[in-house]
KOLVEXLUM-341399 format. One record per residue (C-alpha): x, y, z; residue in three letters. Coordinates in steps of 0.1 Angstrom, whole numbers, plus 5000, padded with zeros to 4 digits. Layout:
<recs>
XYZALA...
</recs>
This chain:
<recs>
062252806487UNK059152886467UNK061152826432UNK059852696400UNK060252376398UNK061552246431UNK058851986438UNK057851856474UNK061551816483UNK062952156493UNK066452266510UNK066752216543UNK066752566563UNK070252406580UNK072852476552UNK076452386552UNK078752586544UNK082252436535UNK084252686539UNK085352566570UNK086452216566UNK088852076589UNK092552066581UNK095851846582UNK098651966599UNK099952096562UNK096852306559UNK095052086527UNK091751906541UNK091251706558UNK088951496536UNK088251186559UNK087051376589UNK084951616561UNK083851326550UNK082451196582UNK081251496591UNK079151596559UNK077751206563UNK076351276595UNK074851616582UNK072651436560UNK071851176580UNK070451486603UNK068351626576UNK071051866559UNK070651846521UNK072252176511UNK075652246506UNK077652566498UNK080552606484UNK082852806461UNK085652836436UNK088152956461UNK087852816493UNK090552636508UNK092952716480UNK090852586453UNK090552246472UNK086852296481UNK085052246450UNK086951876442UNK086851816479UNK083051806484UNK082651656448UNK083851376456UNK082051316490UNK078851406477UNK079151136448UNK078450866468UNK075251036476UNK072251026450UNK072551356429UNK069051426437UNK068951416472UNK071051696480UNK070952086467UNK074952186454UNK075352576454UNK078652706441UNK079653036434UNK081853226401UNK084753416417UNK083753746396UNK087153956402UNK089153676384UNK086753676352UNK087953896324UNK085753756296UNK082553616288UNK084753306277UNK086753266307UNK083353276323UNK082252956302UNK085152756312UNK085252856347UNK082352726350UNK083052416331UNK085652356354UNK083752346383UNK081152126368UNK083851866367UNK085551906403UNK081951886420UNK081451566399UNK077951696385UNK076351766347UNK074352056369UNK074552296395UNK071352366416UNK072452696427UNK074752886411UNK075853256427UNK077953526416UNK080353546441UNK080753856465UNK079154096440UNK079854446445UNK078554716424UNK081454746405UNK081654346395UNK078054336387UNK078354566364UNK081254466347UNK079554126347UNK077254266325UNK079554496305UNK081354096298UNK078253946289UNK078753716319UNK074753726327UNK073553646297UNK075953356296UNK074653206329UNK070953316324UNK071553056292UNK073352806312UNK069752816333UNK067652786303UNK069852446291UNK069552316325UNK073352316338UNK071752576361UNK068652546376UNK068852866402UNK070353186394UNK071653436427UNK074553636440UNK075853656473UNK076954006488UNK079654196507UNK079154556497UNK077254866506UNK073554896508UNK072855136482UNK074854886458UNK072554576471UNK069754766461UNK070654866425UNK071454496421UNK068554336433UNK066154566412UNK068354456380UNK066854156372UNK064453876384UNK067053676405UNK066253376421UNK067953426452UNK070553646472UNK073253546498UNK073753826526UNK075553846558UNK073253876584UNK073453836625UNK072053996657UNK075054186655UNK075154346623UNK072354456611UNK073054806598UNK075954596583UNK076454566544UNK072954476535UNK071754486566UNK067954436579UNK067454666550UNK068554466523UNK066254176538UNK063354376541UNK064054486502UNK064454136490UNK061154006508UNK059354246493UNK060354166460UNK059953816469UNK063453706467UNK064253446489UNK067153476511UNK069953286520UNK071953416554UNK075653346553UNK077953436586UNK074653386610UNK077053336640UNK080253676628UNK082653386619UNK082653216651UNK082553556677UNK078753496688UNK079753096697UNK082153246727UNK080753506748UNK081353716777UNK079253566806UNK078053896816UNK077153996779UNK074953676775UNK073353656808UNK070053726795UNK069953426773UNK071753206802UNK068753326820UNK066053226796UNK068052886784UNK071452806806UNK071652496787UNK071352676750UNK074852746734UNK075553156728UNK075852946688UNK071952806687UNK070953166698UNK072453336668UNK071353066645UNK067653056658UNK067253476650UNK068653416613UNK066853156606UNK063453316628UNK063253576600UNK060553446577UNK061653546545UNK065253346551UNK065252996535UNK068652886546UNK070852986573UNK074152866563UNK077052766593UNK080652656589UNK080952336608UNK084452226608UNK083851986639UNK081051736648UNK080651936684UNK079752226665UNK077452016640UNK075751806669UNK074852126685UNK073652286649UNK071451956646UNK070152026677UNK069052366673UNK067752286637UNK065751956643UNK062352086658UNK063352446651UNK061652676673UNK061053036663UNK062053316689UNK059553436711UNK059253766720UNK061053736752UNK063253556737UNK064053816710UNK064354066737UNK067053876751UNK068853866719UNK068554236719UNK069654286753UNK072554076745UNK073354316714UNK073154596729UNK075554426760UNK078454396730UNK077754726716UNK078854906749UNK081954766751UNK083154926723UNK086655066725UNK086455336696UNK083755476669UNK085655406639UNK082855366611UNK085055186584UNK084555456556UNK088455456552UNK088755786551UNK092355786570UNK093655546539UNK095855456525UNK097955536553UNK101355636548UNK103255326567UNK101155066552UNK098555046581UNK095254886579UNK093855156604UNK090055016599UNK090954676600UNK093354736628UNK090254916652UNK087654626637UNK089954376659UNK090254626690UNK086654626687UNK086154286686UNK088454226712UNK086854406738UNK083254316729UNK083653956727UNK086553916753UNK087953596736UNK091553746722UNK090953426698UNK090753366659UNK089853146640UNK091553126603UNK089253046577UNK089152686568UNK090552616605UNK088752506636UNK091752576659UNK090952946674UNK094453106679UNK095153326712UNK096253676705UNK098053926726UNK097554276710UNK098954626718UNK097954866694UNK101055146687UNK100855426664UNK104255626658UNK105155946637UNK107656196639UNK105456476632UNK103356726655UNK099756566653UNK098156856673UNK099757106648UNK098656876616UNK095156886633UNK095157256635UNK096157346603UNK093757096585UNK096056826575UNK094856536597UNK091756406608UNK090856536644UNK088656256648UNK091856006640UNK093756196665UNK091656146692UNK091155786688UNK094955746688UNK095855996715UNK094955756747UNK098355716762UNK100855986745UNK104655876747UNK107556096737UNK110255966728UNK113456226728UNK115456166696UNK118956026701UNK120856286707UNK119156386739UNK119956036750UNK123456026741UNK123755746770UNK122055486751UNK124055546720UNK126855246730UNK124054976733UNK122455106702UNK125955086684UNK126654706698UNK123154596692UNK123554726655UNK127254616650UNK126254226665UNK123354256638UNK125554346605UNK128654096621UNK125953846615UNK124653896586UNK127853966566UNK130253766588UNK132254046597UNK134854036621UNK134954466636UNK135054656670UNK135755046675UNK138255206691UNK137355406722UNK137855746706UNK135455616677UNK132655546699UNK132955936714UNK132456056682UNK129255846677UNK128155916711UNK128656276706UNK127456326672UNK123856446670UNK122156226650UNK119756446629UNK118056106614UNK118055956645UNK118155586648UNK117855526618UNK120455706604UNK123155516631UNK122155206622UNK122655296586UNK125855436594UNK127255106616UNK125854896582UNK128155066564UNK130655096586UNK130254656589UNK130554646549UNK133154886542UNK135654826567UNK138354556558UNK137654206579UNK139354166612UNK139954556614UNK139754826643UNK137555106632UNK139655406634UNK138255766644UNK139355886610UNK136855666591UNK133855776616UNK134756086608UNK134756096573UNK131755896574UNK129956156597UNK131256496580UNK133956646598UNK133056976599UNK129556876617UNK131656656639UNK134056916649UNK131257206651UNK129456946680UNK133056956698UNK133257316696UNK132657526733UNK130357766734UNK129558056762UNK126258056773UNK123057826775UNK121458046752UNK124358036732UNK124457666734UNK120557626719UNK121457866690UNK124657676681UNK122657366685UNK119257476667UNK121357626641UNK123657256635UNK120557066631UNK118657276606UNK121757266585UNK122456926592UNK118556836581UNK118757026551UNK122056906541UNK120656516548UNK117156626530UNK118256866500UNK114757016508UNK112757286535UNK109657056536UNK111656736546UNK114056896565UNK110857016586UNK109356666585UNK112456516600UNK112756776628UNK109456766636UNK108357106631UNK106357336605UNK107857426573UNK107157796580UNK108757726616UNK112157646590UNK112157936569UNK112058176603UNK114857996616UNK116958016580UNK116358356583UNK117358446616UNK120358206617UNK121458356580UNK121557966570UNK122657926534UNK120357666517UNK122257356500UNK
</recs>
């Protein structure tokens, strides 16, 4: 890096980032094997390591403190980071900081980055007084570089990097995404100010290590020997205005092969970087949906993260690996994923009048599945009943069963909240029923309403007749459940307006 002050010996363009250590069983660290690991990165030429207040729990910090003191302090560059969103003074700044001085075992921190700033922490950083507080830190020497690292938009990278003279700025950055966060952009920006960069995430968090054979086959073509890993590394750190290009090595296979890559580094020749472009464009295509990310569709009503939830679909198909990898973990999990989306509304009539998101719908609407409501399955109704009634036996240690006559009644009742509202009624029924006993048809009935249950009994003449008597029963049922036109709608499934017609021309009496 071309910093004041940093003298002939300069950080290696290898960093390591420790915020992947491997892990005990438990899920602390496992220090030993970081240990080891971390002693064979330096022996390898690695002299810069990254860490922060959070990772692993709040274990990283004393973690690598203590490895790195058996090392001279002045062989080795420390970078740590202040988590920002847990600052709520210029004081709680100072000890923070304090703090960390004495888990990483040091009087000084070489680099020192507020963590993930956004546009809204930076300048509330400010507002605190937290910049001025570091920027003096610097000028006593407990500081001797002063950065940020980013996860936000590019517009908000921007106004922070204009705000001051920093020393340095940590961005994600891969062949992958480079319109992401940041982006190429925010590179270009910061080497034109002359701020060197540090890449973080070179390799997405593992997906560009593991790649679809057909996806990569230009670089197997070029290099079959070179891992899909020491291609994504070699295009970070091939931009000229990156310093470091920091990796996650939480095994000595994955640091052996970052060694490799990193001890007569090579920049990318140009068909070489077509390759990588080829490749790019190979993952891009197998894209299962267009969702941008702007989260538009949130907060969704059932507690769905609908970006997140199409970011892994995305990935899934592009990268074909149906693995994870936790963070701070270096077992990748294997994942078997449906993606379901359920509602009891009419989305074609929502998209009409305005009220959802075409685009949404379209994205959910691959496979379509109705499901009748329960009483146009009246034959599942008994193994619905048993499977509730083993449930609520369980959990309350209830001894009941139901007379034959009681399970017509349930089987011929219409159910205007569907399953839902027979499983509420069996939990109660489980509850409320003395121990040992015979559920009676008087108590289902007096649970249900007797006058709904004995309207369902009732003949009628015609089919017409039947779908009037029926249509009319669950309006009034719904309204009587709901105490309101709009829910009553929502429950059946139809407009509001579609209600009010039907009040009307049924002459039902609102509750």
């Amino acid at each position: 890096m071309n910093l004041p002050g940093m003298g002939a010996a300069t950080p290696s363009l290898l960093g390591y980032g420790c915020m992947r250590f491997p892990l005990r069983p438990d899920g602390t660290v496992d220090e030993a094997q970081a240990a080891r690991l971390i002693h064979r990165a330096v022996q390898g030429g690695v002299n810069y390591f990254d860490t922060a207040w959070p990772y692993h729990g709040g274990e990283g910090e004393p973690v690598l403190g203590r490895i790195l003191s058996r090392y001279p302090r002045e062989t080795y560059y420390l970078a740590t980071k202040l988590p920002c969103w847990e600052i709520s003074s210029r004081e709680d700044a100072a000890e923070r900081f304090a703090r960390q001085l004495e888990r990483l075992r040091t009087d000084y921190v070489d680099f020192y980055l507020l963590h993930s700033l956004s546009r809204n922490t930076w300048r509330r950083m400010k507002e605190l007084g937290v910049v001025e507080l570091l920027e003096e830190a610097q000028r006593r020497g407990r500081i001797r570089w002063f950065g940020f690292s980013f996860h936000d938009s590019f517009s908000a990278f921007e106004e922070i990097l204009r705000a001051r003279s920093w020393d340095l700025c940590q961005i994600q950055l891969n062949y992958m995404d480079t319109e992401h966060q940041a982006g190429l952009r925010g590179y270009a920006l910061a080497e034109a100010l002359g701020i060197p960069v540090v890449v973080m995430e070179p390799v997405k968090g593992g997906s560009l290590a593991q790649l679809p054979d057909d996806a990569c086959a230009p670089l197997l073509r070029l290099d079959p020997e070179a891992t899909p890993a020491s291609w994504a590394l070699r295009w970070a750190a091939n931009l000229p205005h990156v310093q470091v290009v920091l990796s996650g090595m939480g095994s000595m296979e994955q640091l052996e092969d970052n060694l490799h890559t990193f001890q007569d580094f090579r920049p990318l020749d140009r068909r070489e970087r077509e390759a990588v472009t080829e490749t790019a464009e190979r993952l891009r295509r197998r894209l299962k949906n267009g969702c941008t990310g702007c989260g538009y569709c949130m907060p969704c009503p059932a507690g769905v993260d609908i970006p997140g939830s199409f970011q892994i679909w995305n990935g899934m198909s592009m990268y074909q690996n149906r693995e994870i990898t936790r963070v701070g973990s270096t077992k990748a999990r294997r994942l078997d994923i449906r993606f379901l989306s359920l509602t009891n509304s009419n989305l074609r009539e929502k998209v009409a009048a305005g009220t959802f998101r075409s685009d949404l719908f379209y994205r959910l609407n691959v496979i379509p599945i109705q499901i009748p409501p329960l009483r146009a399955r009246p034959e599942d109704i008994p193994e619905l009943v048993e499977h509730f009634l083993e449930i609520y036996r369980r959990k309350y240690q209830r001894s009941i069963t139901l007379t034959p006559k009681s399970m017509d009644i349930l089987t011929r009742y219409r159910w205007p909240g569907n399953v839902r509202e027979l499983e509420n009624a069996l939990e109660y029924l489980a509850l409320c029923c003395p121990e040992g006993d015979v559920v009676q048809e008087s108590v289902v009935l007096d649970l249900l309403r007797q006058d709904t249950v004995d309207e369902a009994l009732q003949p009628v003449s015609t089919l017409g007749d039947a779908v009037s008597h029926y249509e009319k029963t669950l309006i009034e049922q719904a309204l009587r459940n709901t105490n309101s036109m709009r829910s009553a709608a929502e429950a059946l499934g139809v407009n509001v307006s579609t209600i009010s017609r039907k009040i009307k021309q049924y002459n039902i009496h609102l509750p």
